[in-house]
N, C-alpha and C positions, 0 to 999 in steps of 0.2 A: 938784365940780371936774370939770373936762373932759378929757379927757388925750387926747392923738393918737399914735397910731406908725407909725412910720415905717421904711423898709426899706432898709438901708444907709448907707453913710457920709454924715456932713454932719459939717462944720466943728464942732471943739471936743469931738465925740465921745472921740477918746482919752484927750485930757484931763480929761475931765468924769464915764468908765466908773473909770480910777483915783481922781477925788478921792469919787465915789461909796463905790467898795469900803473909802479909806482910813480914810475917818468914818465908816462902820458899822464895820469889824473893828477900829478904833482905838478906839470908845466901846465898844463888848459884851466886844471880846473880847485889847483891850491890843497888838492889830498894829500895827506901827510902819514903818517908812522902807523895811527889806526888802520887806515886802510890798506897800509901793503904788510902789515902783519895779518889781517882778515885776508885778505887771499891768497899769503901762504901756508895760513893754518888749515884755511877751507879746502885750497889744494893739495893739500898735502892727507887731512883725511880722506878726501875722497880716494885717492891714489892707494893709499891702505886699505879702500872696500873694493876697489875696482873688478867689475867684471863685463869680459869683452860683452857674454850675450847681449848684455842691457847698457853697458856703457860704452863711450866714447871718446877717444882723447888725439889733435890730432893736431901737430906741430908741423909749422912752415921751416923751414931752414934754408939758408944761402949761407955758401960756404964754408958749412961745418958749422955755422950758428943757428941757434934758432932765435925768430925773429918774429914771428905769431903762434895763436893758438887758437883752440877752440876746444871747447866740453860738452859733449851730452852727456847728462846727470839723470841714468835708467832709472834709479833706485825704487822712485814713486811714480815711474810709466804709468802704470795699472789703476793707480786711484787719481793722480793729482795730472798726469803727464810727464814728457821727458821735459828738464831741466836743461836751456841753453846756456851755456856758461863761458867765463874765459874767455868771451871774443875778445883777441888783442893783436894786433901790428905795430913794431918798431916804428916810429915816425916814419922814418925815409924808405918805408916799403908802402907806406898808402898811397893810395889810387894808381895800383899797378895791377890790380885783379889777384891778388894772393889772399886776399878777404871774401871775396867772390868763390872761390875754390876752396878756402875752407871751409864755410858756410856752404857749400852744396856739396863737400864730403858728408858734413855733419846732418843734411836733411835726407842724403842719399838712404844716411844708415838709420836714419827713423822710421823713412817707408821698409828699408829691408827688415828690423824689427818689429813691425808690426805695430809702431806706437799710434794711438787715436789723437795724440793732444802733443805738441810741442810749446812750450811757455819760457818768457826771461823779461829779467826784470832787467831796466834800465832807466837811465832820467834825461830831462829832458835836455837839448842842445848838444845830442852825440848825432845830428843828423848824417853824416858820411852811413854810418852804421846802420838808423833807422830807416835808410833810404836800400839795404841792402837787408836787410829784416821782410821792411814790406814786397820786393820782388820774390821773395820766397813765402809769399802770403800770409805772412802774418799782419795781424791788424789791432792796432791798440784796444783796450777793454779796460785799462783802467789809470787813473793819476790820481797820485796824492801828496804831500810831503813827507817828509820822512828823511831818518839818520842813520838809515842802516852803512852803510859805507863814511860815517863818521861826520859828515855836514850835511848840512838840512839842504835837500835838493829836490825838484820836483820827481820825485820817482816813477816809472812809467812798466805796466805789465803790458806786454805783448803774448801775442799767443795764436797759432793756426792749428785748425784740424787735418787733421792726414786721412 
């Protein structure tokens, strides 16, 4: 398969990073209506502040669809770090390397920005993911439980210095 990506918004993006996330965390891991209305609320603001300096946005596409994404979230660079977000792949594009390739567009343009701190929160037993987190050096710093995405889950911050 061939896959392209691309840098910044295009039409059907918001829509298509929520129905992404719905159907992966709705089949694995039983998320429901809470959380894919949080991630299209949460993408859809950010996409209303966005700005290229400090932000990120960067979709996979095969065949006129898109099928992943990823977010660097500049906003709080400066005090907290950039914000990794939105990592997501269509089922039947994992372990093809197109997660691999957005993930090192997305750290490319951290060192090009100048950011000192890259941070994402995530929970635990998304290991495919956490296994491509830690090659780009990130290294856990924190776990707790927590309902932020709507079920009590082990939640897990990750975080590298650039």
């Amino acid at each position: 398969m061939t896959y392209e990506l691309i840098r910044g918004y295009i039409p059907g993006a918001i829509g298509k990073i929520a129905e992404l996330h719905a159907i992966y965390y709705h089949k694995h891991w039983d998320f429901g209506l809470f959380f894919e209305s949080k991630i299209a609320t949460e993408v859809s603001e950010f996409l209303n502040r966005y700005d290229e300096a400090t932000d990120g946005l960067w979709l996979a596409r095969r065949d006129g669809e898109i099928v992943g994404s990823i977010v660097i979230d500049g906003v709080e660079a400066e005090s907290k770090g950039a914000h990794l977000r939105w990592f997501v792949l269509a089922l039947d594009c994992q372990g093809q390397g197109v997660g691999r390739k957005l993930i090192g567009e997305a750290m490319k343009f951290c060192r090009h920005a100048g950011f000192n701190r890259v941070y994402l929160w995530t929970f635990a037993g998304l290991d495919a993911a956490r296994h491509l987190y830690e090659q780009h050096g990130f290294t856990l710093s924190k776990e707790q439980e927590g309902r932020q995405w709507g079920l009590t889950v082990r939640e897990q911050l990750f975080e590298v210095s650039l």
